[in-house]
C-alpha positions, -999 to 999 in steps of 0.1 A, spaced: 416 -420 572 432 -401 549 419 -367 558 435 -379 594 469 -380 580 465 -348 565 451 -331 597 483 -349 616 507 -337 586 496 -302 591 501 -298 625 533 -315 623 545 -290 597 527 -257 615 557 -229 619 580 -250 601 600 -241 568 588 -266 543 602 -274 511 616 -242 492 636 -237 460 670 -247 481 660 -277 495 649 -291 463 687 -276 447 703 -297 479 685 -327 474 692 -328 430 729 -320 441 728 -350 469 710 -373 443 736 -364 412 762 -370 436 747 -401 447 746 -416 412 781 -404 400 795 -423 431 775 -455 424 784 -449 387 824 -446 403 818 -478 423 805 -496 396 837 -488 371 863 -493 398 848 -516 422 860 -493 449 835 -473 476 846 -436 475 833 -411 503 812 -395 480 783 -405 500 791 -390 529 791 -359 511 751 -367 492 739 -377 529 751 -344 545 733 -324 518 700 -345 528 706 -340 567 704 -303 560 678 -304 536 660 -321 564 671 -298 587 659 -266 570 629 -290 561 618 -288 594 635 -259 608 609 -236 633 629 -207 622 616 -195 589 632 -164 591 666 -175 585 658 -196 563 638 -176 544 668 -155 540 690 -180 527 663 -191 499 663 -156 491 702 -154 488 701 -186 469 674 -175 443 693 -144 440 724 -162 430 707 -184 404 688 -160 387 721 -143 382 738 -174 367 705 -176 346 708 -144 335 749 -145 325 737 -176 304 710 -161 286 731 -129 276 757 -155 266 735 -173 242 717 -141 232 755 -129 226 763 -157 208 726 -162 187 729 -126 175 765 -129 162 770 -167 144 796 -154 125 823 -152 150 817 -186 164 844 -213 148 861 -192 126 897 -178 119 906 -145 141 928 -136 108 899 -140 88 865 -111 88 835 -129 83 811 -128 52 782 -107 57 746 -124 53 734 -127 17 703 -105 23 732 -77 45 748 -81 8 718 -71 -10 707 -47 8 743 -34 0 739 -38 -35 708 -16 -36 713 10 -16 743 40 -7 756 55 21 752 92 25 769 110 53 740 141 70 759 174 67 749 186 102 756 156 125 775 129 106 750 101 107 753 76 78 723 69 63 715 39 34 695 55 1 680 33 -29 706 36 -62 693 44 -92 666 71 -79 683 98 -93 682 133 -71 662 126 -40 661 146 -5 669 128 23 656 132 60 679 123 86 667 106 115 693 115 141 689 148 142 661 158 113 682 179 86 669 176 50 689 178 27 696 167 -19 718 140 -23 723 119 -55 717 82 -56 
């Protein structure tokens, strides 16, 4: 019986689209929609025309369902993935942005942020020396006395005090 319905579903759906990534956005957006209008309803006692606008994304979820021409629509899943994994990948470098600097979040333009305690440490311990050849600043140990120096930009050795 059931392996009939499954032989009968198959050849139904034979050259057909199927569900794909936009279908599945279409039908979330229709269902959100559905629930905010109900949600509406249900406050203000009123019917809005918010569901006309939930059924038409389902009509052409159903249409591309079953559309016979899966080249089209495979080019409009591929526009719509595009444009997601962009929006994706704005909000991860926003939130990488915002992870790697906490200090600017909530706080007083006027004001320069404290460095981390271990940022001041590290400060506390070590100097800046500037290489004669390019300019690079590099961080030394204090107290080491006379110690040479390698840069890593661009390789000079050189004495400096510490």
């Amino acid at each position: 019986m059931l392996d009939k319905l499954k032989n009968e579903y198959k050849a139904i759906m034979f050259g057909r689209n199927g569900m794909d990534s936009l279908n599945r956005a279409l039908l979330g957006l229709a269902a959100i929609i559905a629930a905010l209008q109900f949600l509406y309803s249900l406050i203000s006692g009123r019917v809005g025309g918010m569901y006309a606008a939930a059924i038409g994304l389902v009509v052409v979820a159903v249409f591309r369902f079953f559309s016979r021409n899966t080249y089209k629509r495979g080019a409009e899943n591929m526009m719509f993935s595009q444009l997601w994994a962009g929006i994706k990948q704005r909000r991860a470098a926003s939130r990488a942005s915002q992870a790697a600097n906490p200090y600017r979040q909530n706080q007083n333009p006027y004001r320069t942020p404290k460095p981390p305690k271990a940022e001041k440490d590290a400060q506390r311990r070590t100097k800046v020396v500037v290489c004669q050849k390019c300019g690079q600043k590099l961080r030394v140990p204090k107290g080491k006395g006379k110690i040479r120096v390698f840069c890593k930009n661009c390789g000079e050795a050189f004495e400096t005090k510490s």
